[in-house]
N, C-alpha and C positions, 0 to 999 in steps of 0.2 A: 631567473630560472632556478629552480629549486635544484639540489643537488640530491643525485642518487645514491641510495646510501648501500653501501656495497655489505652484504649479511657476511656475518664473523659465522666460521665455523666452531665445530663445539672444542675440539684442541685448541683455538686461540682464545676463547673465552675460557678455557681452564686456567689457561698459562697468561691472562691478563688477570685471572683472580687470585694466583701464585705470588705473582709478582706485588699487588694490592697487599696480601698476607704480610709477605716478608718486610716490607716496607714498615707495616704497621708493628710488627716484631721488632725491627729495631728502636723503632721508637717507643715500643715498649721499654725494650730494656735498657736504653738510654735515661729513660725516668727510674726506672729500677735503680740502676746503679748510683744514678744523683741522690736519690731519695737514702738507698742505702749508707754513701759516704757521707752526708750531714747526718746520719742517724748515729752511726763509727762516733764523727766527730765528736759530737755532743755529747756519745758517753763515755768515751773517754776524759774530756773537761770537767763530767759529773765526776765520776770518780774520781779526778783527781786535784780535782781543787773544790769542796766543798759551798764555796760563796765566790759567784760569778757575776763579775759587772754589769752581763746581760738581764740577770735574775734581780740585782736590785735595781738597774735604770727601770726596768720593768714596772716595779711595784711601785715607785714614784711616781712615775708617769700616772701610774691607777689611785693613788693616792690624790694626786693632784683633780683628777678629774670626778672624786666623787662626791655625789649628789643622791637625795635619797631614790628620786624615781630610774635614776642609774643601777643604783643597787635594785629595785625593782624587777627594771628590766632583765638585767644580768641574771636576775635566778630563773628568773621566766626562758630568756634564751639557752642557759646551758643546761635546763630539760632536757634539750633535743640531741645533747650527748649522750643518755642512759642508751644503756644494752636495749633494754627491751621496747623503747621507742625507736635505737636504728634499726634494729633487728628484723619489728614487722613490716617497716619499712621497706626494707630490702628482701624480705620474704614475699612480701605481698608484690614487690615490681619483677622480682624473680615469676611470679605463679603467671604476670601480665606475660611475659615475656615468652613461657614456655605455651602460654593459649596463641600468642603468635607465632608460635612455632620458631621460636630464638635458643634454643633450646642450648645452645653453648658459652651464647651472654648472661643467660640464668645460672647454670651451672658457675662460669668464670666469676658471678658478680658474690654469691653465694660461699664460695671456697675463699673469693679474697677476705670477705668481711670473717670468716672463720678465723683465716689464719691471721690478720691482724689481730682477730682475740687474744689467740692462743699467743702470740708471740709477744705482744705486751703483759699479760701475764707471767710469761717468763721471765720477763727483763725487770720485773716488778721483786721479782722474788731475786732474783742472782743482786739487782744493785740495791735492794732495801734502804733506800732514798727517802729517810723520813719527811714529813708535811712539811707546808710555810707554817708559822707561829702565826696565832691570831683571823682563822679562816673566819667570811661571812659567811658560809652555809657549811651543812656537816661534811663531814670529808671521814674519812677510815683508810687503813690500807699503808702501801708505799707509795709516792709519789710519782715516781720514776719508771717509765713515760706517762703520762697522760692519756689515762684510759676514755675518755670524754673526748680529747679529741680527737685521735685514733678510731673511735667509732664514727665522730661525725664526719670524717670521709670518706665514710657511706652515703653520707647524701650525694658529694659529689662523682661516687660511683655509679650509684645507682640513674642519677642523672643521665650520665654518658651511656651507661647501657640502655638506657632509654630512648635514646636519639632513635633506634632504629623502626621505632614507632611512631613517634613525634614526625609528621607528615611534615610541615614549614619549615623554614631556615632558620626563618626570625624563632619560632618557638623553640628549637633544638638551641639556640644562641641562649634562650632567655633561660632554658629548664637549665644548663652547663652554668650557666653565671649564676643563677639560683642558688645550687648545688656548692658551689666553690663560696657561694658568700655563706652560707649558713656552716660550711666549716672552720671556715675566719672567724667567724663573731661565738660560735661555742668553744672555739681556743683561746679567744681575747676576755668571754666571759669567765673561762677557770682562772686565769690572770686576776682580772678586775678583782673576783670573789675571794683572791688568797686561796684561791683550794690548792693550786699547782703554782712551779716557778714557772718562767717562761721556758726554761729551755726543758721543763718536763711536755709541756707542747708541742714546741715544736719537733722535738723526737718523737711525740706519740703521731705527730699529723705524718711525720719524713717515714715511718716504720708503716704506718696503714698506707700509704702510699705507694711502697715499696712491694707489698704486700698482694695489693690490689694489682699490679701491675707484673709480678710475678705469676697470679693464680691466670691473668688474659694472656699472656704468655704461652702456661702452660696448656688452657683451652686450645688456642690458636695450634697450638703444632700438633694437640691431639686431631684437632678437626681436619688437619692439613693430611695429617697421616690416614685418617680414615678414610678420607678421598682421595685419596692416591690409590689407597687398595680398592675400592669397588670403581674406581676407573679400570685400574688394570685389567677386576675381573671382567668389568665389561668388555675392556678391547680383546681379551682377551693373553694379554704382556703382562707380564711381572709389573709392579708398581714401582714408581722411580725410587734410586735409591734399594732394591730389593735383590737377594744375590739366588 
């Protein structure tokens, strides 16, 4: 016998998608703050030890492994780190996202990849981290974080903001591991090519990460706060929280 499904009133489905929120808020800022403390970490160690055991096991390793269709590949892969390929990327999945009417996963997905610019640029300029000696492709600039791979988790932002369209499990599974691999392999390929040390990486991935998860953050409590007020107006009550 089939069971009868008892209908949820519109107060318990608010306060069932509250609770959903907040859940997802901390786990927001749980990745926030990880992401922030190994970003801390590492430039602290930049600064102040110049030549890092992680930065030359690094470049041995790559040293060890190469091969000319290696090098090949590698230039071809860390393409997909320039600004202006993640960029439309996450403009064009932002423009998907506001036609389905996601309108605060656009906005969140868009401000993160912003402010990861901005703040690796900053960090570029305060620790003026000159290059590795000897890159495979051109390189300019300071090293310090990784502005390549700092962008390319944008792929896997735009990814995850994209579940909410991506109809299947299996597909929303495969677009997140897509996303997270192609920011792996454009941080292993500035490695591999000498453009960046390793630990200029992984602070630029720890910092867009950070970043990314800060701007959903702040989406989330705005959207939180705006449905609170046109509840209240509706009920007519002050909005929780309102004095």
């Amino acid at each position: 016998m089939a069971r009868k499904r008892i209908p949820l009133d519109e107060r318990q489905i608010r306060e069932a998608i509250a609770v959903r929120r907040r859940s997802v808020s901390w786990l927001l800022a749980a990745v926030a703050l990880t992401a922030i403390a190994v970003f801390v970490a590492l430039t602290v160690a930049v600064t102040t030890n110049p030549s890092l055991a992680l930065d030359s096991s690094a470049f041995e390793i790559a040293d060890d492994l190469r091969a000319p269709w290696l090098d090949k590949a590698a230039q071809v892969i860390t393409k997909l780190g320039l600004i202006a390929v993640v960029s439309s990327a996450v403009l064009l999945a932002a423009w998907l996202l506001i036609r389905r009417r996601h309108r605060i996963r656009a906005a969140a997905l868009v401000a993160g990849a912003a402010l990861a610019w901005v703040s690796v640029w900053i960090t570029k300029t305060i620790v003026a981290r000159p290059r590795p000696p000897a890159p495979l492709v051109h390189t300019s600039g300071e090293s310090y974080p990784s502005a390549h791979a700092a962008n390319s988790v944008g792929w896997l932002a735009l990814a995850i903001a994209l579940t909410v369209v991506i109809p299947t499990r299996t597909a929303r599974i495969a677009a997140v591991t897509a996303g997270a691999l192609l920011a792996v392999l454009v941080g292993l390929s500035r490695i591999y090519l000498r453009a960046h040390y390793a630990s200029d990486v992984f602070a630029g991935e720890a910092l867009a990460v950070a970043m990314y998860a800060i701007a959903a953050i702040a989406a989330l409590a705005w959207h939180s706060h705006r449905g609170s007020v046109i509840a209240g107006h509706t009920t007519g009550s002050p909005p929780t929280g309102a004095t």
